[in-house]
C-alpha positions in Angstrom: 3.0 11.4 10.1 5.6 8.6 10.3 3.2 5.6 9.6 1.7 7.3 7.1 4.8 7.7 5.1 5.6 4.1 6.3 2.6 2.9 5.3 3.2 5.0 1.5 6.5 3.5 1.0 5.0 -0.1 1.7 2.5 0.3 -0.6 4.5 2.1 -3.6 7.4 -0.6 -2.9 4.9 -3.1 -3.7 3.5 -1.6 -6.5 6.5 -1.4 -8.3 7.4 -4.8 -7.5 4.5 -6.1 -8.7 5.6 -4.4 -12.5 8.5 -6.3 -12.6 7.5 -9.7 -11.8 5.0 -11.9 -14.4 3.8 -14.7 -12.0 0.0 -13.7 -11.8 -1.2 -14.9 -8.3 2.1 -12.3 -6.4 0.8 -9.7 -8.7 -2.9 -9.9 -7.2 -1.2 -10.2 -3.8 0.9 -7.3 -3.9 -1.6 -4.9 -5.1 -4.0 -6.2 -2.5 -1.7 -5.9 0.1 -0.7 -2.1 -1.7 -4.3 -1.6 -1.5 -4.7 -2.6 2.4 -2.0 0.0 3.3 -3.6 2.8 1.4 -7.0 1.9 3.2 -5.1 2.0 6.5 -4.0 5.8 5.4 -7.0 7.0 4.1 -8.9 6.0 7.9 -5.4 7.3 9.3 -5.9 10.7 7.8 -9.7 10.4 8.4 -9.3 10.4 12.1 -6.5 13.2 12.6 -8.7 15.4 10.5 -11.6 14.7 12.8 
């Protein structure tokens, strides 16, 4: 469970950062990089359910 929360607090860290800041091209990065990490979860949590 401790990359999985990891992985959370990554991605919500760069979500919020990504609210705060107005250049366009960090925005798109951090939310695809917020979107990578809850990708990695999801086939985390896939494969310990399995």
């Amino acid at each position: 469970m401790k990359t999985i929360q990891y992985l959370e607090d990554q991605a919500a860290r760069a979500e919020r950062l990504a609210k705060r800041i107005t250049d366009t091209m960090t925005i798109e990065k951090l939310l695809t990089f917020a979107g990578e990490r809850r990708r990695e979860i999801e086939l985390i949590a896939g494969t310990r359910r399995a």
